[in-house]
C-alpha positions as CSV (number, residue, x, y, z in Angstrom):
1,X,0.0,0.0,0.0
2,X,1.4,3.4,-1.2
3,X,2.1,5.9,1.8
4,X,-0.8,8.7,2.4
5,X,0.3,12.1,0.8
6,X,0.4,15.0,3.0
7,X,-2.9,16.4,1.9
8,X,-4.8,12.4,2.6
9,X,-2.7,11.9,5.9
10,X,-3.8,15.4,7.5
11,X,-7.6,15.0,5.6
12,X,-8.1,11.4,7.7
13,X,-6.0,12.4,10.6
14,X,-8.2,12.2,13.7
15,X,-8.9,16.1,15.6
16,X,-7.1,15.0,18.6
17,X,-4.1,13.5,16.9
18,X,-3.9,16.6,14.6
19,X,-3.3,18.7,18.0
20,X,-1.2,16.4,19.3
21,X,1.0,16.7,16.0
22,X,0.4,19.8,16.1
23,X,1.7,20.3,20.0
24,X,4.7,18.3,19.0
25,X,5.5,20.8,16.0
26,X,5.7,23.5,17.5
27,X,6.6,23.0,21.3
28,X,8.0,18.8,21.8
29,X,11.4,20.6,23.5
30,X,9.1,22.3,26.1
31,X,8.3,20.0,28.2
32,X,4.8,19.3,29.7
33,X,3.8,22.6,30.5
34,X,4.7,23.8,27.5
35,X,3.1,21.8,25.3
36,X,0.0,22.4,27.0
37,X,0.0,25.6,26.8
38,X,0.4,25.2,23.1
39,X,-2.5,22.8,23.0
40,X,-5.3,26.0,25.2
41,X,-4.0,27.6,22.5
42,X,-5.3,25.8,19.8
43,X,-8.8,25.2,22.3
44,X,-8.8,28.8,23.3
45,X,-9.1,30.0,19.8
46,X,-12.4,27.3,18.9
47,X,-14.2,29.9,21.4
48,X,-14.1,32.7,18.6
49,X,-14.8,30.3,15.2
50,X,-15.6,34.3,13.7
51,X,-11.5,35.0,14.0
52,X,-10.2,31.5,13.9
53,X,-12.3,28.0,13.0
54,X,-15.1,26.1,15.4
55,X,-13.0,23.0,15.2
56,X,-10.0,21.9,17.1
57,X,-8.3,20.1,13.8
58,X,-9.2,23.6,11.7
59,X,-7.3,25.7,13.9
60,X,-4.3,23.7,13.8
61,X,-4.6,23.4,10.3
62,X,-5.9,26.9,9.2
63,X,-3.2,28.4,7.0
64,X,0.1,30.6,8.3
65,X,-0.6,30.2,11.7
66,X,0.9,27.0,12.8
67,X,4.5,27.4,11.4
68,X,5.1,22.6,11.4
69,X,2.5,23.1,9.2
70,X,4.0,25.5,6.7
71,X,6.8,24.2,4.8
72,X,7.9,27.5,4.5
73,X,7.8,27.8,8.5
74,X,11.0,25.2,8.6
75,X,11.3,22.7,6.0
76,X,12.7,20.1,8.1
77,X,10.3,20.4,11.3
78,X,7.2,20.4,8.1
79,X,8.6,17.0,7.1
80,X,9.2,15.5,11.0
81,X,5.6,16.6,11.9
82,X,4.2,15.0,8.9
83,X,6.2,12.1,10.0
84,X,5.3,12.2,13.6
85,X,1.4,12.8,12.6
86,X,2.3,9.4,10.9
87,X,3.1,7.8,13.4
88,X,0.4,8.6,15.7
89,X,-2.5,7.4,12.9
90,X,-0.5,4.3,12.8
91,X,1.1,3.6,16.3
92,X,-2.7,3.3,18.3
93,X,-1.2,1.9,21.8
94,X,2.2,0.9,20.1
95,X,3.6,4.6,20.5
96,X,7.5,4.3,21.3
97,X,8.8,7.6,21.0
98,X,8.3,9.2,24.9
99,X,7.5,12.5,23.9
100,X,4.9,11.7,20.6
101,X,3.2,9.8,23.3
102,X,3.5,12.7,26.0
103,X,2.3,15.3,23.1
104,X,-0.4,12.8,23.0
105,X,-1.1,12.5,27.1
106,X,-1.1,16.5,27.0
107,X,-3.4,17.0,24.4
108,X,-6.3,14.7,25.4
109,X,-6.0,16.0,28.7
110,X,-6.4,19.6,27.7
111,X,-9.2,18.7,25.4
112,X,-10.7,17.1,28.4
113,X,-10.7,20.3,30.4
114,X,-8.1,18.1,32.3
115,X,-5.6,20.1,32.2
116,X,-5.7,24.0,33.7
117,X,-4.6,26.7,31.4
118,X,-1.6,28.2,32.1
119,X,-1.9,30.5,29.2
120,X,-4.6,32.5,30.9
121,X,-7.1,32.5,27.9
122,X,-4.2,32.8,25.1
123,X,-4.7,32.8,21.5
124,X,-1.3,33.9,20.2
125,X,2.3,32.8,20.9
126,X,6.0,33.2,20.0
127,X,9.3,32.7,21.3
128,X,10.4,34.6,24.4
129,X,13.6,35.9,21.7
130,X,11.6,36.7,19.2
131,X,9.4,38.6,21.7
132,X,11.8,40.8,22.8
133,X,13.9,41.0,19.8
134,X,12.5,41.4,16.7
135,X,8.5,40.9,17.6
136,X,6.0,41.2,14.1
137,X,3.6,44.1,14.0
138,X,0.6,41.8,15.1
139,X,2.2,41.8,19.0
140,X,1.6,45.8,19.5
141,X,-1.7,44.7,19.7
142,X,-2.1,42.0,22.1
143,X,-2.1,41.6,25.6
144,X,0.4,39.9,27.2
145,X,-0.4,36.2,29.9
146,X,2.1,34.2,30.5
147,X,5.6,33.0,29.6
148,X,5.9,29.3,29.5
149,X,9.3,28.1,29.0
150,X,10.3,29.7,25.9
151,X,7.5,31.2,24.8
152,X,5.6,34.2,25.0
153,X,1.6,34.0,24.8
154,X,-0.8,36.4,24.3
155,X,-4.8,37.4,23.7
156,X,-6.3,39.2,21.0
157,X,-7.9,42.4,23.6
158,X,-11.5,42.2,23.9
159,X,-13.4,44.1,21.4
160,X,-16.9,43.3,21.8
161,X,-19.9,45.1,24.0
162,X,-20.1,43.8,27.3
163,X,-23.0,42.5,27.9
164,X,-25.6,44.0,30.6
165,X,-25.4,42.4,34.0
């Protein structure tokens, strides 16, 4: 049997294995905590599907905003997530590699509500260097909650009409 492409691997991919890729991407040197907060990320930005997508797998996969899914974001890391993503439609309860499965463990947990958010209601996120470095235009106007490990993450600010008490 021919391997899936990229486009038939991430269009059969399960939602919670596609954040669990997804946490591994973009935060498997992190630890724990960090991919957690990764993965509210991802959940925190369902609660406005008019700014990002209503589902968990859309989110991760809505374009130029999760860089292992961007080629252009890092070649190589686009080709190990692919892989890893692989792996986890494959592996069911054969997963080997300790932090694929911990990437895993996180992500159901947060999906579960398991898990509190350290993020403090985050939507955005980038590294603590390029925070304070060189930071894009789009971080002038967001408000800063937390700093896990070595990233930054942030919250679009409210711009809606409170509602009467």
């Amino acid at each position: 049997m021919a391997e899936l492409t990229a486009e038939e691997l991430l269009r059969f991919l399960p939602p919670d294995l596609t954040v669990a890729a997804t946490v591994w991407g973009e935060a498997r040197s992190q630890g724990l905590d960090g991919m957690a907060a990764v993965a509210w990320v991802i959940l925190n930005r369902t609660k406005r599907p008019d700014r990002w997508a209503a589902s968990i797998k859309d989110v991760c996969l809505q374009p130029h905003q999760f860089s292992c899914w961007e080629p252009a974001g890092g070649r190589a890391n686009y080709f190990r997530t692919l892989a890893a993503a692989r792996i986890l439609l494959g592996a069911g309860a054969n997963l080997v590699d300790p932090t694929l499965r911990e990437a895993l463990w996180v992500s159901h947990g947060v999906i579960a509500r398991q898990v509190r958010d350290l993020t403090r209601g985050a939507d955005h996120y980038l590294t603590v260097e390029l925070y304070h470095t060189n930071p894009p235009a789009w971080v002038a106007a967001m408000v800063w909650t937390a700093t896990v490990g070595d990233h930054v993450f942030l919250h679009e600010p409210f711009t809606g009409k409170v509602p009467d008490a």
